[in-house]
N, C-alpha and C positions, 0 to 999 in steps of 0.2 A: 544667755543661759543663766540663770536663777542660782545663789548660792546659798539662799533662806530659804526655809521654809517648814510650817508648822506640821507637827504629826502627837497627837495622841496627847494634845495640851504641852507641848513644849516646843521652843523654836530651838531648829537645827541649823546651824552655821555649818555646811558641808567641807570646806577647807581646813576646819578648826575641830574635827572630829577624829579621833583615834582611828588608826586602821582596821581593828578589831571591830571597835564599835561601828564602824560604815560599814563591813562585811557584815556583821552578826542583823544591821537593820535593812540592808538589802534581800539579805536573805527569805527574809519575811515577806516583799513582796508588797511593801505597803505603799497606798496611796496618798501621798503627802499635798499638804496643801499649800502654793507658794505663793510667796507673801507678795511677789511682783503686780498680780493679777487678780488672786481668789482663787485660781482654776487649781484642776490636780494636778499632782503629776508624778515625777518616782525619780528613784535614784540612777545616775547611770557616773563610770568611773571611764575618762578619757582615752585611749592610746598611750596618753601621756601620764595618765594614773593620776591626773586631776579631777576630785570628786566635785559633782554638781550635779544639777536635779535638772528634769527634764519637765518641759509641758506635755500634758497629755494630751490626748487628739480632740477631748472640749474644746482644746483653746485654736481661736481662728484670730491670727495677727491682722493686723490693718497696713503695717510695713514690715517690711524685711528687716530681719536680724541677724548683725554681725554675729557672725563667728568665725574659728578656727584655732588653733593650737597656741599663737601668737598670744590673744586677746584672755585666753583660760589660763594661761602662766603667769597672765601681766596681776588678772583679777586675784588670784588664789596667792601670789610673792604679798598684792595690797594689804588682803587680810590676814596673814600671818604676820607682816611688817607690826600690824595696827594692835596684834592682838597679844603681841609681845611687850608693846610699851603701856599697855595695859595693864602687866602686871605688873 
């Protein structure tokens, strides 16, 4: 599950985005482009309220992709760790 990805000339890091700001661009409906692949795809916000972007139905995988609740806490704790000592 993709945590990048570009929309409207700028890249969006989904984990590192305000809660305001993920609502107000979900809202919208847009088609984002993610950086994994090319393909589109959109936002979607977990069970667990972990934001991340989805493939759209373009995209046909060649193998299976982990997931689950485990793996979307592990990715999103990374990027907030990384983007703390950042500043």
């Amino acid at each position: 599950m993709p945590l990048r990805a570009f929309f409207a000339g700028r890249e969006l890091l989904a984990p590192l985005m305000s809660d305001e700001e993920w609502l107000n661009l979900k809202a919208q409906r847009p088609k984002v482009r993610l950086c994994c692949c090319d393909s589109t795809g959109y936002l979607r916000t977990s069970k667990l309220g972990t934001k991340h972007f989805v493939h759209g139905k373009d995209r046909i995988f060649d193998t299976p992709r982990p997931k689950g609740a485990r793996i979307l806490g592990s990715i999103s704790r990374t990027y907030l760790y990384f983007a703390a000592i950042k500043e």
